[in-house]
TORBA-12132 format. One record per residue: residue number from 1; residue in one letter; y, z, x of N, C-alpha, C in turn. Coordinates in steps of 0.2 Angstrom, whole numbers, padded with zeros to 4 digits. Example, Ala and Ser with C-alpha at 12.3 -4.5 7.8 and 13.67 -1.06 7.14 Angstrom:
! residues 2
R n res n_c2 n_c3 n_c1 ca_c2 ca_c3 ca_c1 c_c2 c_c3 c_c1
R 1 A -0028 0039 0066 -0022 0039 0062 -0016 0039 0066 .
R 2 S -0011 0035 0064 -0005 0036 0068 0000 0039 0064 .
! end
This chain:
! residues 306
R n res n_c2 n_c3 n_c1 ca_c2 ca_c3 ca_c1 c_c2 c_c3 c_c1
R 1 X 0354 0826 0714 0351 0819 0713 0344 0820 0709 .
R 2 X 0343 0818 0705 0337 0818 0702 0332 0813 0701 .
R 3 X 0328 0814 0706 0321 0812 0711 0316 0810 0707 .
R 4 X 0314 0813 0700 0307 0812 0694 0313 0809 0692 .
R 5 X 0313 0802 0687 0315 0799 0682 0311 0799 0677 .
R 6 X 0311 0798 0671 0308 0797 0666 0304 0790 0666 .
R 7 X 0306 0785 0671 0302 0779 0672 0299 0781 0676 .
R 8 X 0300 0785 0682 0292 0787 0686 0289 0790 0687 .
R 9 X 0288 0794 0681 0286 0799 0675 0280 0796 0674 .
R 10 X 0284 0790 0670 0279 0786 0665 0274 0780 0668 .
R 11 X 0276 0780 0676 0271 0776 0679 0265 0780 0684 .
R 12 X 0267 0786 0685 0260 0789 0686 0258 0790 0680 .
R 13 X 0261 0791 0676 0258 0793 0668 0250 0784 0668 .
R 14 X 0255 0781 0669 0251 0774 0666 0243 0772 0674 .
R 15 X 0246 0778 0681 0240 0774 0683 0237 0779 0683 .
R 16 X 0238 0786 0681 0233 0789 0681 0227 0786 0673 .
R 17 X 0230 0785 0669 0228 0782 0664 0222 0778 0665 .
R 18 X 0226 0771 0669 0223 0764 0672 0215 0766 0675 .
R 19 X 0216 0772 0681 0211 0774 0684 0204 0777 0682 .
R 20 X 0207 0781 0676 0202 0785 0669 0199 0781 0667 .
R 21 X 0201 0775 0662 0198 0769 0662 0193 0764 0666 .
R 22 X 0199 0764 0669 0192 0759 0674 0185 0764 0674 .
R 23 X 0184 0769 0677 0177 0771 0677 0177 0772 0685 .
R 24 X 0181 0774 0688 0182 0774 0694 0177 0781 0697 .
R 25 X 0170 0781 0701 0167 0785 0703 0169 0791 0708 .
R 26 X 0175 0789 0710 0178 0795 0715 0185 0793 0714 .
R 27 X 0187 0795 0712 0196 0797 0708 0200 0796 0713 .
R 28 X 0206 0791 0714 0211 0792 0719 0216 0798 0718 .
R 29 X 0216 0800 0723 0222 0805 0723 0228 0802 0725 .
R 30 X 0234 0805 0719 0241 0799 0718 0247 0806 0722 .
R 31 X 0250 0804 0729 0254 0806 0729 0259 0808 0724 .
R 32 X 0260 0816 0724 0266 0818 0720 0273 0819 0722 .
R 33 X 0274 0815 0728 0282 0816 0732 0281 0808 0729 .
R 34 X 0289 0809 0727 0295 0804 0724 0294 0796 0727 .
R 35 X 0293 0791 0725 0294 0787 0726 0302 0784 0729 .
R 36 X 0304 0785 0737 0311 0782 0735 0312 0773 0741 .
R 37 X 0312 0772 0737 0312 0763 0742 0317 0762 0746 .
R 38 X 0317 0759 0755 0319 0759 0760 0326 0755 0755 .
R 39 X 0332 0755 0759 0338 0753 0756 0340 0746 0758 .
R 40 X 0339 0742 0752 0338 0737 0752 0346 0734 0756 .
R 41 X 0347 0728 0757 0351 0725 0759 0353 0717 0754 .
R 42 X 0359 0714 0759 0360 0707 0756 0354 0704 0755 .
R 43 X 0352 0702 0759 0345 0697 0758 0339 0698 0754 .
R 44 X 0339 0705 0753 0333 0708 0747 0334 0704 0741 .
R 45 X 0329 0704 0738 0330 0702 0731 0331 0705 0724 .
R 46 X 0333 0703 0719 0335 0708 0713 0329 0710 0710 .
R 47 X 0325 0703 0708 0318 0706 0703 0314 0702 0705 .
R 48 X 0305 0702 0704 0301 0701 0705 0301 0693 0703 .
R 49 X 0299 0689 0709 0299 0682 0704 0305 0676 0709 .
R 50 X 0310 0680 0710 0316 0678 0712 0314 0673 0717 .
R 51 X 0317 0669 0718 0315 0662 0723 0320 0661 0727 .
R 52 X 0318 0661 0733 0325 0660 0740 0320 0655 0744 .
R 53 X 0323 0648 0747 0321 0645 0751 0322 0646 0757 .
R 54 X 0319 0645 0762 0318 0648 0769 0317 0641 0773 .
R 55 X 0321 0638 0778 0320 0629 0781 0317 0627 0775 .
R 56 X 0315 0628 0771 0313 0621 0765 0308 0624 0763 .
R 57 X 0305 0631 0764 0299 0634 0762 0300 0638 0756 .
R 58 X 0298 0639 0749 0300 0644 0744 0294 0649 0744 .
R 59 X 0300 0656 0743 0300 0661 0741 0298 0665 0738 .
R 60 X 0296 0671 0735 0295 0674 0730 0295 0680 0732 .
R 61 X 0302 0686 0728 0303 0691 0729 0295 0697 0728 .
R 62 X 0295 0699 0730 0290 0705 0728 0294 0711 0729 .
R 63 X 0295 0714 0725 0299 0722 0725 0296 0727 0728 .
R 64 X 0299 0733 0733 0294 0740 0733 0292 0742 0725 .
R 65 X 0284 0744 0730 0283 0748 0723 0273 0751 0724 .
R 66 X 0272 0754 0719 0266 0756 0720 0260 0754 0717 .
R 67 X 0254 0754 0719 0248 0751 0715 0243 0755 0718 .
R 68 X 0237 0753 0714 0231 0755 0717 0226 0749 0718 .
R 69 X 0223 0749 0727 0222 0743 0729 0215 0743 0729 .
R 70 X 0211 0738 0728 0204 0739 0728 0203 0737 0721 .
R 71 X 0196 0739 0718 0193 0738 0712 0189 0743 0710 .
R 72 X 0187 0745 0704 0186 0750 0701 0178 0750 0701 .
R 73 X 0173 0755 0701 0168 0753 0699 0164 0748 0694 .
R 74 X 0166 0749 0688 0166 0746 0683 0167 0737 0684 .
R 75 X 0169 0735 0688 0173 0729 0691 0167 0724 0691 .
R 76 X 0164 0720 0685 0160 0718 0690 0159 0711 0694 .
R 77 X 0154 0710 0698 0150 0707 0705 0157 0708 0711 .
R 78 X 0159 0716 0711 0162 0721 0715 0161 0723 0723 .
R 79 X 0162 0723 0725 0159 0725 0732 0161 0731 0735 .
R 80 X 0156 0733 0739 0157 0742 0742 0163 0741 0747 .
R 81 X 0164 0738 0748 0170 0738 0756 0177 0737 0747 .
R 82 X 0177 0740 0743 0184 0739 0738 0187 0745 0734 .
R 83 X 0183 0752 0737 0183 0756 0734 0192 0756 0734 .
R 84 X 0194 0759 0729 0203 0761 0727 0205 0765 0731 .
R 85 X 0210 0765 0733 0216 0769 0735 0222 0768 0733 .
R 86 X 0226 0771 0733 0235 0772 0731 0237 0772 0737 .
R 87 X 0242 0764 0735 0246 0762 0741 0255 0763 0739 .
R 88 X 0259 0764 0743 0267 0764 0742 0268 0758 0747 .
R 89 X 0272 0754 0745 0277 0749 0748 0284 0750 0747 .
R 90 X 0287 0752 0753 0294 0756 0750 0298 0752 0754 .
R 91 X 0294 0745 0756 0299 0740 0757 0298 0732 0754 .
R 92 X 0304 0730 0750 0301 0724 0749 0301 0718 0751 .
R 93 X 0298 0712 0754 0296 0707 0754 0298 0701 0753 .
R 94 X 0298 0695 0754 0296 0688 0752 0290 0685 0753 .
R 95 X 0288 0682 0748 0280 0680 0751 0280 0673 0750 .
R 96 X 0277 0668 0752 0276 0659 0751 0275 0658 0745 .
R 97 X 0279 0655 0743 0277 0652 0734 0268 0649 0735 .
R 98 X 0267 0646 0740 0263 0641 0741 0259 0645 0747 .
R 99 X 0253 0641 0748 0250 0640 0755 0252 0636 0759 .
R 100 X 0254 0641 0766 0256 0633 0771 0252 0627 0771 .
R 101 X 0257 0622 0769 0255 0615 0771 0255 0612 0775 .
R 102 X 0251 0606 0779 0253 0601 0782 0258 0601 0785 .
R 103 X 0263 0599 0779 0267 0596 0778 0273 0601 0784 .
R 104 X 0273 0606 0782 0276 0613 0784 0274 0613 0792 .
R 105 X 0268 0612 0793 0265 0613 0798 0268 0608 0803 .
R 106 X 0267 0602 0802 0270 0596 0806 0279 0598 0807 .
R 107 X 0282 0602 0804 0290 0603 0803 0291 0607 0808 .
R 108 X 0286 0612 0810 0288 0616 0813 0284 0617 0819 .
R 109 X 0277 0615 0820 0273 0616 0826 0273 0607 0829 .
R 110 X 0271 0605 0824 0269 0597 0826 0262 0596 0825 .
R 111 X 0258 0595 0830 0252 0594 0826 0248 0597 0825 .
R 112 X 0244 0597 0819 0241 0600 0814 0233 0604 0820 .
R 113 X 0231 0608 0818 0229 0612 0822 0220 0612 0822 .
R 114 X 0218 0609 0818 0213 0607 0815 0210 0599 0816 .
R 115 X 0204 0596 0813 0203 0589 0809 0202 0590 0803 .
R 116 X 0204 0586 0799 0204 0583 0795 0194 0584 0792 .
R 117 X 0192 0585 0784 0186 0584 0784 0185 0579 0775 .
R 118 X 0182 0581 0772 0181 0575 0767 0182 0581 0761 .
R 119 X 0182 0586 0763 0184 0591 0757 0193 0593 0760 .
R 120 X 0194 0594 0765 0202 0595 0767 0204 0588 0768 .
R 121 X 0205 0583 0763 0211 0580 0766 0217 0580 0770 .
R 122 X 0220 0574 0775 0226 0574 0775 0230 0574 0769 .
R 123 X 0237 0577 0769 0243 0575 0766 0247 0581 0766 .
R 124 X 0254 0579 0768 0258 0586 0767 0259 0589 0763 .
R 125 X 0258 0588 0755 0256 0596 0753 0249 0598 0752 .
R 126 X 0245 0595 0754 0237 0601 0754 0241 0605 0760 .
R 127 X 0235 0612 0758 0238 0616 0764 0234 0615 0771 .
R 128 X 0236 0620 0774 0235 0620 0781 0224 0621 0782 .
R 129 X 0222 0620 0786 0214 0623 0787 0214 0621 0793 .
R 130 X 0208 0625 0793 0205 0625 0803 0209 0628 0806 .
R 131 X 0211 0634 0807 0216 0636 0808 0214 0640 0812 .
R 132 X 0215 0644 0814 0214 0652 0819 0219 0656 0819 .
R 133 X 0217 0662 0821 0225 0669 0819 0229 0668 0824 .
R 134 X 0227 0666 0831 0232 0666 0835 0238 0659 0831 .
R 135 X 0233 0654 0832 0239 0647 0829 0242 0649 0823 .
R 136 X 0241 0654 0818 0246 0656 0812 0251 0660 0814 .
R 137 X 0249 0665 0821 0253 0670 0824 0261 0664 0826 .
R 138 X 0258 0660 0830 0262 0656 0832 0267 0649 0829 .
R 139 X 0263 0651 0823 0269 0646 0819 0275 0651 0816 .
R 140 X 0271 0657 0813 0277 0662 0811 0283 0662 0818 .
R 141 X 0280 0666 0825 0285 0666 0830 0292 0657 0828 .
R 142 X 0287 0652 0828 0291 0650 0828 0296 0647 0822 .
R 143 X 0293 0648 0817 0298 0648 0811 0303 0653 0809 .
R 144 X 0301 0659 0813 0307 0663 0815 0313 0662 0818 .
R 145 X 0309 0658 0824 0316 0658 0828 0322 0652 0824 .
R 146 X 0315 0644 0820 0320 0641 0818 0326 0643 0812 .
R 147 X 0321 0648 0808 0326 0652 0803 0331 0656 0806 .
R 148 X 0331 0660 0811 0338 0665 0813 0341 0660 0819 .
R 149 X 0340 0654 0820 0344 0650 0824 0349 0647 0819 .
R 150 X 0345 0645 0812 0350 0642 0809 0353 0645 0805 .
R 151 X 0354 0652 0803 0357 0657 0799 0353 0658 0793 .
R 152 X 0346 0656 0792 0341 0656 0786 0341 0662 0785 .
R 153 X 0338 0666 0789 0334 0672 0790 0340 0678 0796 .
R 154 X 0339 0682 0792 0344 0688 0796 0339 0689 0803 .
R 155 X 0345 0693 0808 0342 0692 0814 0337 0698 0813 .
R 156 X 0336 0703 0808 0333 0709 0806 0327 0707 0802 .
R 157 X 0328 0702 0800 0320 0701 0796 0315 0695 0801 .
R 158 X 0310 0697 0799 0305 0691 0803 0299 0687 0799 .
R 159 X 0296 0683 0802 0291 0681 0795 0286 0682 0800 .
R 160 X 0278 0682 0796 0274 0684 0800 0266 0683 0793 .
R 161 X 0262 0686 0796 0257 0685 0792 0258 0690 0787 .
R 162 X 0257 0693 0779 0255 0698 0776 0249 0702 0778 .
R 163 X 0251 0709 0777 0247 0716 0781 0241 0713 0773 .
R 164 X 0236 0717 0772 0231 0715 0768 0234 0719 0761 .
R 165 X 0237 0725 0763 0238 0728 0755 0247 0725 0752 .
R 166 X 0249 0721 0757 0253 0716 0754 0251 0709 0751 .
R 167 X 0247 0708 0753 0243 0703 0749 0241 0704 0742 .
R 168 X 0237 0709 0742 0235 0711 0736 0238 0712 0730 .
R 169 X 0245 0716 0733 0250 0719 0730 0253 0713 0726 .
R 170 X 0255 0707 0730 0259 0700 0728 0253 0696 0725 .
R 171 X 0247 0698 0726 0242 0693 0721 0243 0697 0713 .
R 172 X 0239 0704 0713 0240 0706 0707 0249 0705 0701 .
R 173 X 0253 0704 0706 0259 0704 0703 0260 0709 0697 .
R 174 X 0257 0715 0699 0260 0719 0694 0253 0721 0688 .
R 175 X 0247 0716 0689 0243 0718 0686 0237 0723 0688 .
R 176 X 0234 0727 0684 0230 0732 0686 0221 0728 0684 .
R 177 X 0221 0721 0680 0215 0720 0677 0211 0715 0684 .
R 178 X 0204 0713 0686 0201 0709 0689 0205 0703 0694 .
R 179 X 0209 0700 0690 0213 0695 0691 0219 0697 0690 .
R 180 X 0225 0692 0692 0230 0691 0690 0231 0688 0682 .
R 181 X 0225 0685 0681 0224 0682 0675 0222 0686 0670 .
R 182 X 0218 0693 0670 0215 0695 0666 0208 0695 0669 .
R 183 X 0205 0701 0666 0197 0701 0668 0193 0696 0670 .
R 184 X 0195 0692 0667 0189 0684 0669 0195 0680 0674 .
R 185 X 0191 0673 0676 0198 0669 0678 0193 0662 0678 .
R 186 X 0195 0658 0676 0192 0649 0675 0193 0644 0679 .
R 187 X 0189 0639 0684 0192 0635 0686 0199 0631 0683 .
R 188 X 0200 0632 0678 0204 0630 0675 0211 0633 0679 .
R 189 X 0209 0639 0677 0218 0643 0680 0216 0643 0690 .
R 190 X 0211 0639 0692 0214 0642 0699 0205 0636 0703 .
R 191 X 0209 0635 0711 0202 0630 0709 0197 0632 0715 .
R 192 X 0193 0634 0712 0185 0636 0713 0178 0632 0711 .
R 193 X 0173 0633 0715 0169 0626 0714 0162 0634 0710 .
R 194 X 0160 0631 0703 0152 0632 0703 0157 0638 0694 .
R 195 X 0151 0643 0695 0154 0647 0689 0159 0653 0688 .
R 196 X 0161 0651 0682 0169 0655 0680 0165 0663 0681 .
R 197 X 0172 0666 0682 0170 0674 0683 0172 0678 0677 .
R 198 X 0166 0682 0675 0167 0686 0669 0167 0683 0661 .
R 199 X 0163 0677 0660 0164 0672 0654 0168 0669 0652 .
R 200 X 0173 0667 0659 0179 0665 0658 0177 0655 0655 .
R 201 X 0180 0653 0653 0179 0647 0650 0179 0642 0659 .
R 202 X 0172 0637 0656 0172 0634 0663 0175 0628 0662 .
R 203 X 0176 0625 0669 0183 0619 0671 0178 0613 0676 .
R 204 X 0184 0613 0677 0181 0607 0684 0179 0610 0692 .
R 205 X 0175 0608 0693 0173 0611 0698 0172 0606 0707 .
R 206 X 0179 0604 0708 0182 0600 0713 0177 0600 0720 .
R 207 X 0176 0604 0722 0172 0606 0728 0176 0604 0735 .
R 208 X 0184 0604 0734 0186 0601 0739 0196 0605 0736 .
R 209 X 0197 0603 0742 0204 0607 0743 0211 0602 0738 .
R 210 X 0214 0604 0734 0219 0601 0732 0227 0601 0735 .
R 211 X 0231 0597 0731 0237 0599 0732 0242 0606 0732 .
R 212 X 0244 0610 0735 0247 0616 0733 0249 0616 0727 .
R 213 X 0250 0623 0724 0253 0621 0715 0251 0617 0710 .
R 214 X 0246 0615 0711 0243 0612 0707 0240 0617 0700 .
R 215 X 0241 0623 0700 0237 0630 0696 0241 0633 0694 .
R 216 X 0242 0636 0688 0248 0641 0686 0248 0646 0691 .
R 217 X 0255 0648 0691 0258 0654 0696 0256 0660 0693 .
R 218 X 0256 0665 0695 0254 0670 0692 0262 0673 0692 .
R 219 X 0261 0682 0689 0268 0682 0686 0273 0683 0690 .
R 220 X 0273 0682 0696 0279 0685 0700 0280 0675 0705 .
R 221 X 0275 0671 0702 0279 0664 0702 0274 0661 0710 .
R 222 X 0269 0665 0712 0267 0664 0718 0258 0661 0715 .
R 223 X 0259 0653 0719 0253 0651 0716 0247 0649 0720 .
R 224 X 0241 0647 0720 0234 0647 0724 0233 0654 0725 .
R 225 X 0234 0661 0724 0232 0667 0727 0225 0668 0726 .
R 226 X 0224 0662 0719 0214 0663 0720 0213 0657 0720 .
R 227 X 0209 0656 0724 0208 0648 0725 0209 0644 0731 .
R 228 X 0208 0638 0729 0210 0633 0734 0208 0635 0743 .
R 229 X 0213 0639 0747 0208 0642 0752 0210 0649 0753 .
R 230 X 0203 0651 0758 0206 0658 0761 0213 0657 0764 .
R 231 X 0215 0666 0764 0221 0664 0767 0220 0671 0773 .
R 232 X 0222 0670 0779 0222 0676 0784 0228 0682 0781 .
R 233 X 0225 0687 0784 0230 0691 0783 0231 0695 0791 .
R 234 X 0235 0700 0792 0238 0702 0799 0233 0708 0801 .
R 235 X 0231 0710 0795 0225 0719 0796 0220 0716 0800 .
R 236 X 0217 0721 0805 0209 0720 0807 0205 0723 0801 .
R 237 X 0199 0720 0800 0196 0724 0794 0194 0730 0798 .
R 238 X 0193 0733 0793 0191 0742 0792 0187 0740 0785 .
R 239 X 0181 0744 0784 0177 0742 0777 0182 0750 0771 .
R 240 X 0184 0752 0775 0187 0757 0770 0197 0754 0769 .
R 241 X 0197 0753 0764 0203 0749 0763 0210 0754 0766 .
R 242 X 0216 0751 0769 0222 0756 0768 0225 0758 0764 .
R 243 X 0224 0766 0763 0228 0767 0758 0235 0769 0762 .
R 244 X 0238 0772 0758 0246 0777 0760 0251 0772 0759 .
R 245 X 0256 0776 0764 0265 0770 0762 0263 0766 0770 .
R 246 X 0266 0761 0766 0265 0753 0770 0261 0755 0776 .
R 247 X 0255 0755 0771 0248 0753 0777 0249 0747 0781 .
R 248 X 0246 0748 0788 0247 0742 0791 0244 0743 0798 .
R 249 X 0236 0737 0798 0232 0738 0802 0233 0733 0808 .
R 250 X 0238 0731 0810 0239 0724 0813 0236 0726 0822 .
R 251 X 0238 0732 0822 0235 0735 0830 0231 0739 0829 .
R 252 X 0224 0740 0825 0221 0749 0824 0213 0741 0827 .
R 253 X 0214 0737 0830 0207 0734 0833 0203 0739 0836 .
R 254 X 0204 0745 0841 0201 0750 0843 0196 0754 0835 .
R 255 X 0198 0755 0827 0195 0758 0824 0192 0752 0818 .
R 256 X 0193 0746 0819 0188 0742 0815 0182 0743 0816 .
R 257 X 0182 0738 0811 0172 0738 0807 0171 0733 0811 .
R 258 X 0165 0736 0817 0162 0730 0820 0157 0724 0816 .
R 259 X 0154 0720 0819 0152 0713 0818 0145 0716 0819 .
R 260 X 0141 0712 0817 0133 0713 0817 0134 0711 0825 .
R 261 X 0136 0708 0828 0137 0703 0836 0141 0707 0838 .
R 262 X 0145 0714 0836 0147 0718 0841 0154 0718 0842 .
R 263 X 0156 0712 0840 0164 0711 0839 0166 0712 0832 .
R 264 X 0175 0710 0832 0178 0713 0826 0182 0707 0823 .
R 265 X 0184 0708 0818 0186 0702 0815 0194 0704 0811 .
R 266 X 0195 0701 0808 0204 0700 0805 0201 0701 0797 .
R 267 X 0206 0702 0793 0205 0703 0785 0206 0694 0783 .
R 268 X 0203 0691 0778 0205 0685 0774 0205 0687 0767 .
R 269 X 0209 0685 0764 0209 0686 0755 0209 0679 0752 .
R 270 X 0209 0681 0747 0210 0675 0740 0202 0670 0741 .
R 271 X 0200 0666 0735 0193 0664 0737 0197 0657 0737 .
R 272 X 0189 0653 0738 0193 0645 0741 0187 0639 0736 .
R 273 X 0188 0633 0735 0188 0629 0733 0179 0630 0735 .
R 274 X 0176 0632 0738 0168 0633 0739 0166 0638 0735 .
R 275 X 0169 0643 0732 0165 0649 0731 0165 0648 0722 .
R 276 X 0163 0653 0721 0162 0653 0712 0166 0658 0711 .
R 277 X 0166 0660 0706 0174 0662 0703 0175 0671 0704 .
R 278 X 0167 0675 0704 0168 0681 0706 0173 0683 0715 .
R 279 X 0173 0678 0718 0175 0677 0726 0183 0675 0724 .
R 280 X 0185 0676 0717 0194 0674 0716 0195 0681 0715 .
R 281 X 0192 0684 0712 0195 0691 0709 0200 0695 0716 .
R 282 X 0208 0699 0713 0211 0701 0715 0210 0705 0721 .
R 283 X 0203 0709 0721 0202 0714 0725 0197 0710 0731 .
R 284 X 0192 0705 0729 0190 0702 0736 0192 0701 0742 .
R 285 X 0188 0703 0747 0189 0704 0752 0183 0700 0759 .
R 286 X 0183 0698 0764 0182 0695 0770 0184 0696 0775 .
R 287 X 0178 0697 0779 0183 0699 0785 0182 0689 0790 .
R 288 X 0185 0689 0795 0183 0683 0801 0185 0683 0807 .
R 289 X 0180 0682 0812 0182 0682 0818 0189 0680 0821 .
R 290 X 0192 0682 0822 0201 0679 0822 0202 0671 0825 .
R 291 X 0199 0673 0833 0197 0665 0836 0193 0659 0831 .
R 292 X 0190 0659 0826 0186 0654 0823 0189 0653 0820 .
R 293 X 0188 0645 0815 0192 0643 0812 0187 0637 0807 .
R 294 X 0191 0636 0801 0184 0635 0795 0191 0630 0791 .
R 295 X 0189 0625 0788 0193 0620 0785 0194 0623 0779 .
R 296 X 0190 0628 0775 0193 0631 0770 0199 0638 0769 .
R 297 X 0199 0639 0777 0202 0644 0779 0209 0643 0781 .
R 298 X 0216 0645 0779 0223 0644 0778 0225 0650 0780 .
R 299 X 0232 0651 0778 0236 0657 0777 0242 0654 0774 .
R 300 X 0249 0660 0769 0254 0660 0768 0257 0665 0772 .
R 301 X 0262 0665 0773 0269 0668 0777 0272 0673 0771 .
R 302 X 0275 0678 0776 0281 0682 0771 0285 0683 0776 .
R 303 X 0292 0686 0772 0299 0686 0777 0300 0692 0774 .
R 304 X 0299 0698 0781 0299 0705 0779 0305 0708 0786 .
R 305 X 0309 0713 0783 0312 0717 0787 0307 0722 0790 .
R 306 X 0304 0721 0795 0300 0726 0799 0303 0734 0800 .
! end
């Protein structure tokens, strides 16, 4: 069996490449054992993009595969807790087209877990805020059960929060540049309040949460990954990022980055309708106490065979 393809060749070929460029001050070291991805089943997807609905919630395939997570040197208004490393996902994924909503919310839990504020409206498609990680933990548990009670979801997959380097992986869709959009990103492509990142053309500056999908999707069809609000992810933070094959900090609370206060917090990604546009970029990063909960602060779901 012949384990080097001439395609996996040419993709270390392309990140050692990416790496060079960037201007990267401490070089990632890229595993030279064979990339072979966990074997997929019925319910995996074909290609990157693919859309399955889940009780009434859409999908988007993410494929295994490999990246470098973080940001480069060179990156600017970059932050030290983003240094790169090489990550392998050798299983793939389904992730929320959208940020949980409302809407989604009352479907499945009942009442909304928060108030209402004059920047989050009601309505079922704004998404979800005021949220806390235990009450995200607990809509997943039960979206679960409603999806494998009704034959949605195999009894072998589960949905749950994304690990942090899953996040990342499905924000960049396949890009290596700042953004999914390219090195800048414009209120226009994503909604952010104050100035565009990297001379990106400036837009409108809402100051306040919208409706989901309102932004172009990026390339794999998943849309708000910058903007609108933060979203939890399952990792505790650690200021050095996970690298290796399907990192995953969901229990390592014992080796995080404590808190000025002593305590430890959860990873959040993506930026939110308060920040300025360097706070969208693909590699930003936040940590937040899990218990606490903020109206800009959401999450998405993914349906992963553990």
């Amino acid at each position: 069996m012949r384990l080097f393809t001439v395609e996996k060749m040419i993709h270390y070929l392309l990140l050692i490449i990416a790496l060079t460029l960037s201007g990267c001050e401490q070089p990632v070291t890229l595993s030279t054992t064979p990339f072979i991805p966990a074997p997929a089943d019925a319910y995996s997807g074909t290609k990157a993009g693919e859309e399955r609905a889940i009780e009434g919630i859409k999908f988007c395939w993410c494929p295994p595969g490999r990246f470098i997570m973080g940001s480069p040197a060179s990156e600017p208004e970059r932050r030290p807790a983003e240094d790169q490393v090489a990550v392998t996902l050798t299983k793939g994924f389904w992730m929320a087209k959208y940020e949980a909503t409302q809407g989604q919310w009352k479907q499945v839990i009942g009442k909304l877990p928060g108030e209402f504020t004059e920047e989050l409206p009601e309505g079922d498609d704004y998404p979800v805020g005021n949220v806390n990680f235990a009450e995200t933990e607990a809509f997943c548990r039960k979206l679960t059960e409603m999806a494998q009670a009704s034959g949605a979801l195999p009894k072998d997959w589960e949905i749950r929060l994304p690990t942090e380097a899953q996040w990342e992986y499905a924000c960049r869709a396949g890009t290596t540049t700042a953004t999914s959009f390219g090195e800048s990103i414009s209120s226009k492509q994503a909604n952010f309040k104050g100035k565009p990142f990297n001379g990106a053309e400036a837009g409108p500056s809402l100051g306040k949460a919208t409706p989901v999908g309102n932004y172009p999707a990026n390339n794999w069809g998943l849309c708000d990954m910058h903007g609108n609000t933060c979203e939890w992810c399952r990792d505790w933070f650690h200021l050095k990022l996970p690298g290796g094959v399907d990192p995953d900090l969901y229990t390592a609370q014992s080796t995080a980055t404590k808190n000025r206060t002593g305590d430890r917090s959860r990873v959040r990604r993506g930026g939110t309708w308060c920040d300025d546009g360097w706070a969208n970029r693909s590699a930003f990063r936040q940590r937040f106490e899990p218990e606490r909960r903020y109206d800009h602060i959401g999450f998405r779901v993914v349906a992963v065979r553990p």
